[in-house]
C-alpha positions in Angstrom: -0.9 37.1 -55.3 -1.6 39.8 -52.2 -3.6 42.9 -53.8 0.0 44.6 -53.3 1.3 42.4 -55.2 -1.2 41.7 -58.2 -1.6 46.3 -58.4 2.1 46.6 -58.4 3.3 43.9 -60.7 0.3 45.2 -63.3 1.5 48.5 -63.3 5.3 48.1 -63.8 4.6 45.2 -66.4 5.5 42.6 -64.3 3.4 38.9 -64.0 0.3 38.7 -62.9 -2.7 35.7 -62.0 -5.0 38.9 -63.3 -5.4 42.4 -63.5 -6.6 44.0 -60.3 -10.3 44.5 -59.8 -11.3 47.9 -57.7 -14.6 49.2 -59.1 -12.8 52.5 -57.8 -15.6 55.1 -58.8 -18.7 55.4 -56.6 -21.7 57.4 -58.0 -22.5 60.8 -57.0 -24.8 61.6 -54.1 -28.0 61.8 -56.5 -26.8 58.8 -58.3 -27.0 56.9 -54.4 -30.1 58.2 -54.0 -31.7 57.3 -57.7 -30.4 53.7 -56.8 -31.9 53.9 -53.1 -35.3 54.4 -55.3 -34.6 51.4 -57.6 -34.6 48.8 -55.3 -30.7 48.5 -54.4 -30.7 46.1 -51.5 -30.6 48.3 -47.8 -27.8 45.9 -46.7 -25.1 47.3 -49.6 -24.0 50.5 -47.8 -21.2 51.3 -51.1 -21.0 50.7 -54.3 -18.0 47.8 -54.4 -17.6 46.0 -51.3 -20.5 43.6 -52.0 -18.7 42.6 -55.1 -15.6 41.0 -52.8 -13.2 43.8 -54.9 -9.6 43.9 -54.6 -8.0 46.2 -51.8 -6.4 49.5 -54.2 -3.9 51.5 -52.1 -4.5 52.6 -49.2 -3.8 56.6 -48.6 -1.6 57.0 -45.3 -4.0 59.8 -43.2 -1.2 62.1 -42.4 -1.5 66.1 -42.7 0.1 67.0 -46.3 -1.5 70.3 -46.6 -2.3 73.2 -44.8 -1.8 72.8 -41.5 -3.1 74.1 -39.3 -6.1 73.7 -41.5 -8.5 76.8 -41.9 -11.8 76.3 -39.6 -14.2 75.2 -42.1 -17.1 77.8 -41.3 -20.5 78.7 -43.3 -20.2 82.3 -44.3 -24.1 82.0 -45.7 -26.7 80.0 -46.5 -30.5 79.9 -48.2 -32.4 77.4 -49.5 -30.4 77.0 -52.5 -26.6 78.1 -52.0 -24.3 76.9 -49.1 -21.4 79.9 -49.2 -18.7 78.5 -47.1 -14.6 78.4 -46.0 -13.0 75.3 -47.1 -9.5 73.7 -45.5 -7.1 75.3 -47.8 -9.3 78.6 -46.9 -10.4 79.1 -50.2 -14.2 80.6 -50.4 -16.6 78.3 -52.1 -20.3 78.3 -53.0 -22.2 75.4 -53.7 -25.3 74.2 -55.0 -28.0 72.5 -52.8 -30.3 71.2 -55.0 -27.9 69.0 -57.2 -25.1 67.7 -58.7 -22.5 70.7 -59.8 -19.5 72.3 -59.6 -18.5 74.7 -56.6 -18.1 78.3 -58.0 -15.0 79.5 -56.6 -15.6 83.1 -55.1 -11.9 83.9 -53.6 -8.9 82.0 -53.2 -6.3 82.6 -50.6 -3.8 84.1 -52.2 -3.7 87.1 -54.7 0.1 89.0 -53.8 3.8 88.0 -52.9 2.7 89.1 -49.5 -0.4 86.6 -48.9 1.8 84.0 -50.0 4.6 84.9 -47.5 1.8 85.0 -45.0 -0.1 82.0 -46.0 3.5 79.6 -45.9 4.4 80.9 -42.9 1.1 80.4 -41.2 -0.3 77.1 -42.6 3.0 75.2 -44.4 5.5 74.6 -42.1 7.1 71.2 -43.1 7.5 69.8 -40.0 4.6 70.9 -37.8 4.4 68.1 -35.4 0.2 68.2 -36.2 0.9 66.9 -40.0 1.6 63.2 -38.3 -1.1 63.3 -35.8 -3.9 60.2 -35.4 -2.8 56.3 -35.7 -2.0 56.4 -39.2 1.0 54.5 -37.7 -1.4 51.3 -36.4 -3.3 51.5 -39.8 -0.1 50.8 -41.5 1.1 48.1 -39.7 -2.7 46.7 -40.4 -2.3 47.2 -44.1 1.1 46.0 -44.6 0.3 42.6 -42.7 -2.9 42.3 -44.8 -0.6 43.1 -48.2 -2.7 45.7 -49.3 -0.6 48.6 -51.5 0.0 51.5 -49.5 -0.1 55.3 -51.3 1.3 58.8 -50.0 -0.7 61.7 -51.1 -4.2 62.0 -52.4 -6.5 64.7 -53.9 -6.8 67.2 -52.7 -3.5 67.9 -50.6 -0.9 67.0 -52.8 -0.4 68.7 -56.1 2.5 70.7 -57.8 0.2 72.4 -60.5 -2.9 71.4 -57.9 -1.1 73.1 -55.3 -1.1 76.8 -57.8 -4.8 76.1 -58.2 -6.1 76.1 -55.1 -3.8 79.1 -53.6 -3.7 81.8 -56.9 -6.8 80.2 -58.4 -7.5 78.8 -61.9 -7.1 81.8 -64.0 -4.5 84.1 -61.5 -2.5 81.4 -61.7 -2.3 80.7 -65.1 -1.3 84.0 -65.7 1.3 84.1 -63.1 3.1 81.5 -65.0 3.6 84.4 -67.6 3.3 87.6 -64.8 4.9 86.3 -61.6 6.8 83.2 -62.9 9.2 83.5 -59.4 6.0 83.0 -57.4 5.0 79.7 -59.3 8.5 78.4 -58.9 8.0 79.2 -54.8 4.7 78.0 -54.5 5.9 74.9 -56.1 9.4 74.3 -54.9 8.0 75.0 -51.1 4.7 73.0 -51.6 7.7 69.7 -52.9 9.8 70.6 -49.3 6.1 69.9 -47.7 5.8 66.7 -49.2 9.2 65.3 -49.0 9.3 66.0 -45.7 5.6 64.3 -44.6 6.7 61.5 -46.8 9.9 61.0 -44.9 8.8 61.1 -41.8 6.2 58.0 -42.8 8.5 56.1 -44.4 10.9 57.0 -41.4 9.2 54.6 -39.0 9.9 51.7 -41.6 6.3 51.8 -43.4 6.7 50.3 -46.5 5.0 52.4 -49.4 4.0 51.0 -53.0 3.3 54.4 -54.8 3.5 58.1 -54.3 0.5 59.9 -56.0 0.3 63.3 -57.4 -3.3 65.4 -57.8 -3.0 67.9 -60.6 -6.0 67.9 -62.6 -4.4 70.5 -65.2 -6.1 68.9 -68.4 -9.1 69.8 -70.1 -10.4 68.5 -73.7 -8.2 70.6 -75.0 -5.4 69.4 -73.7 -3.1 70.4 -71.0 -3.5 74.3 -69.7 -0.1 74.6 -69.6 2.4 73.8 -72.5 4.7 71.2 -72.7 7.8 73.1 -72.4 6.2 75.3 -69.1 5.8 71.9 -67.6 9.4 70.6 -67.8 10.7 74.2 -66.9 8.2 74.9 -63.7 6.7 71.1 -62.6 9.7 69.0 -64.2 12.3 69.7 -61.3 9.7 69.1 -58.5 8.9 65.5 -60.0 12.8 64.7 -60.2 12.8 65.4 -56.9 10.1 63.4 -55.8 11.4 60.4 -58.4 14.7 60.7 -56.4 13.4 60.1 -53.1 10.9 57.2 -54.3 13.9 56.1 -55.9 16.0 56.2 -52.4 13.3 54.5 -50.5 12.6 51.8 -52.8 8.8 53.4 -54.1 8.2 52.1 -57.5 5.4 54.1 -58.9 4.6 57.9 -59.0 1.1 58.0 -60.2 -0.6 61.5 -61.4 -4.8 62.0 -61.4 -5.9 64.6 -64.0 -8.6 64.8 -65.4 -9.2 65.5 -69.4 -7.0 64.8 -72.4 -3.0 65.1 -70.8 -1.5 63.6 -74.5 1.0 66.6 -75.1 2.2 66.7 -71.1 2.7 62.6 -70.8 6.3 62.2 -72.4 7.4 64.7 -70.2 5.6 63.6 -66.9 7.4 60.2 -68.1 11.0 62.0 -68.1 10.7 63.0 -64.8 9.6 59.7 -63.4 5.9 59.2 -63.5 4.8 55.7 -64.8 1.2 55.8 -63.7 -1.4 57.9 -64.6 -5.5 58.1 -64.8 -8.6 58.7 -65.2 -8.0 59.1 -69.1 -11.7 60.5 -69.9 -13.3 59.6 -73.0 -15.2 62.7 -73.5 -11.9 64.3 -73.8 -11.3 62.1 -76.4 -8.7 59.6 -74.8 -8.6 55.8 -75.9 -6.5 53.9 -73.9 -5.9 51.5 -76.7 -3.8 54.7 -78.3 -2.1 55.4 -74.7 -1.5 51.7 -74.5 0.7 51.7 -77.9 2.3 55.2 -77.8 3.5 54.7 -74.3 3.8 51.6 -74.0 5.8 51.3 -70.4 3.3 53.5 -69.1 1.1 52.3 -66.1 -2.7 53.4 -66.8 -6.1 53.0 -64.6 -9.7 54.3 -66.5 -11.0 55.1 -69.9 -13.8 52.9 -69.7 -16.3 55.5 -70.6 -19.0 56.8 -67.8 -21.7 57.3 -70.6 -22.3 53.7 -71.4 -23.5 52.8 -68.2 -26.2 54.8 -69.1 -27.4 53.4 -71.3 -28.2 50.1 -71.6 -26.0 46.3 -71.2 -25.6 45.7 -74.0 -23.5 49.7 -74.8 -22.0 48.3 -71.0 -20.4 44.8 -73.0 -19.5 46.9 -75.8 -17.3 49.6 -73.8 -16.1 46.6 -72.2 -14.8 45.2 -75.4 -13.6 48.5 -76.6 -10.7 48.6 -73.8 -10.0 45.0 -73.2 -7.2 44.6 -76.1 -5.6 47.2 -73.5 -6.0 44.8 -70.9 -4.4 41.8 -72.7 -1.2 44.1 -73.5 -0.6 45.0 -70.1 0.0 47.7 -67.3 -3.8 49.0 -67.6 -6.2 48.6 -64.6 -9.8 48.5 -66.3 -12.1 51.2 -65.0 -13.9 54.3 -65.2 -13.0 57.2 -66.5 -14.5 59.3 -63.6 -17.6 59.2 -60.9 -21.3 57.6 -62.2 -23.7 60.5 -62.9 -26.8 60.2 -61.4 -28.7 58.9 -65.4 -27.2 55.2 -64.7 -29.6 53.5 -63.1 -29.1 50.7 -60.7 -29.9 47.9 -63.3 -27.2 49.1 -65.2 -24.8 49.1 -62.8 -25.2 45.9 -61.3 -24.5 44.8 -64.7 -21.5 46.6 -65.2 -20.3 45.7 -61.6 -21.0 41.5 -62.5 -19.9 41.9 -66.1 -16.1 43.5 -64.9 -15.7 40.9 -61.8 -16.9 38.0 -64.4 -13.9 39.1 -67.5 -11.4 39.5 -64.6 -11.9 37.3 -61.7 -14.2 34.8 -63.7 
C-alpha cells in the first residue's frame, strides 16, 4: 500500500497490510540538545527519518491566516525574556532559558471595533498572497509519490482556535456568555477564510486526503466549553466544512486538542469529524475507552509521554497498554504529545526500534 493509502484506509476502518508508522512527535529543543550530549549519532539531523517512517500528510503551505501577516518584531529583550509580536499580532513573552509556555501579554482584539478592523485588514478570503510560493509543484510531488495530502495545520486554522488567538483565552470565553454575536462572527468569517483557501487548492485538481482542524479547547477537565455551546457556536461551522469535504471527495476531518475532549466528541462526530488526537494520558484519556465508546472514530496518540522516561521496560509496558486498540482498528499508535527534555536518548532509541519492530516487524 502507498502511505496515502495504508493512513487513509486505517482511519476510516478500511484494510490494511499494517497500521501506519510516523514517530510524529519530535522532542523539544532541550530534549535535542540532552540527546546531542548522550551520544546521538551527528549524522541523524531529526528524530524519525533514520527509522525509514511512513510519510503522514503533508500540509499544503498556502496562507490560511492572517494575511498579510503582522511583521514579526522584538518589542524587548534581556538575558532572560524575549518580548515579541507574533503573525497573528498577538504580544508574547517567552522564556530563554528553557522549556515553557509563552505568557500571553495582549491579544489583538478586545472590542467590536478591533475585530471590524482586524478582518478587514488581515482576512480577506481571497487575497491573492494566501496562494503564494509552489505549493502547487509540492503537490504534484506528493500526489505522484502517494503520500496523504492535509489542508490546515496548527496554528492557522481553528474555529474555537481562531477565538483564542484574537479575544484571548479568558476574553473569549466570556464572550461566549457577553458578546455571543462576536463569537458567531469571528467564527462564521474565520470558516469563509478557510473554505475559500481550501477551494482554491483543490481548484487546480490537487487531490486532498484530510482537512484538519487546530482547536486545542480541552484541558483535564474536560472541554472549556460545554457540549451544548459547541453544537450551537462550532457545530454549524463543521457542517459546513463536512459539506465541502463531502463535495470534493475529502474523507476525513481530523481535530488536534489537546487534554481530555470526552464530553465534546459525540458532537464533533455529528457534525462530521472522524479523526481526532493527541488524546493525553495525564488528562486521563485511554484510548482503549475511546476505542469502544466510539468505535467508528479515527484516533492517532495516547501512548503516554512519561514512560519514555523512564526506563524500557515502562516503554514495552505502555506499548502493551494501547496495542488491543491497535488490533481493533482505526488507531494510529503514538504519542500523546512532544518528548520532554527527562527522556534520555537510550530511551528513545528504544522506543523508536520497539514501535517500528510491533508494526513494520
Amino acid at each position: 500500500m502507498t502511505d496515502r493509502e495504508r493512513f487513509v484506509n486505517c482511519v476510516l476502518g478500511k484494510p490494511i497490510d499494517r497500521v501506519p508508522f510516523w514517530l510524529w512527535w519530535g522532542g523539544w529543543s532541550r530534549t535535542w540538545q540532552r540527546w546531542e550530549r548522550e551520544g546521538k549519532p551527528a549524522e541523524i539531523k531529526d528524530h524519525r527519518s533514520f527509522m525509514n517512517p511512513d510519510v503522514p500528510p503533508q500540509v499544503v503551505p498556502v496562507n490560511y491566516g492572517p494575511c498579510p501577516q503582522f511583521e514579526r518584531k522584538v518589542l524587548s529583550e534581556d538575558d532572560s525574556y524575549k518580548v515579541h509580536v507574533d503573525h497573528w499580532g498577538i504580544i508574547r513573552r517567552d522564556y530563554k532559558r528553557g522549556e515553557s509556555m509563552c505568557e500571553f501579554v495582549k491579544f489583538p482584539v478586545s472590542s467590536r471595533d478591533d475585530w471590524e478592523r482586524y478582518k478587514a485588514d488581515h482576512l480577506d478570503p481571497r487575497h491573492p498572497a494566501r496562494l503564494a510560493g509552489d505549493w502547487r509543484a509540492k503537490c504534484e510531488d506528493w500526489m505522484a509519490k502517494g503520500y496523504p495530502i492535509q489542508l490546515g495545520s496548527f496554528p492557522d486554522v481553528g474555529i474555537f482556535g481562531s477565538v483564542r488567538w484574537l479575544l484571548g483565552d479568558e476574553e473569549g470565553l466570556m464572550a461566549f456568555h457577553t458578546d455571543p454575536e462576536l463569537v458567531h462572527d469571528i467564527m462564521n468569517h474565520m470558516t469563509d477564510v478557510y473554505l475559500a483557501v481550501f477551494q482554491a487548492v483543490v481548484g487546480t485538481r490537487v487531490r486532498v486526503d484530510v482537512i484538519h482542524i487546530w482547536e486545542d479547547m480541552c484541558g483535564r477537565q474536560g472541554p472549556l466549553i460545554s457540549p451544548a455551546h459547541w453544537r450551537e457556536f462550532m457545530g454549524p461551522c463543521y457542517r459546513r466544512i463536512k459539506a465541502f469535504a463531502d463535495a470534493h471527495n475529502i474523507p476525513i476531518i481530523s481535530v488536534d486538542t489537546d487534554g481530555q475532549p470526552l464530553l465534546i466528541v459525540e458532537p464533533m462526530m455529528e457534525a462530521g469529524v472522524n479523526y481526532l488526537w493527541p488524546f493525553e494520558v495525564a488528562a486521563g484519556c485511554d484510548v482503549n475507552f475511546f476505542r469502544d465508546r466510539f468505535p467508528t472514530l479515527g484516533m492517532m496518540g495516547g501512548i503516554d509521554k512519561r514512560a519514555l522516561a523512564k526506563d524500557p521496560a515502562a516503554i514495552d509496558a505502555e506499548l502493551d497498554r494501547v496495542w488491543p486498540a491497535v488490533k481493533k482498528g482505526r488507531y494510529i499508535p503514538e504519542l500523546d504529545h512532544g518528548i520532554p527534555d527527562d527522556v534520555s536518548w537510550h530511551n528513545y532509541l528504544h522506543y523508536a526500534t520497539e514501535m517500528k519492530r510491533r508494526i513494520v516487524g
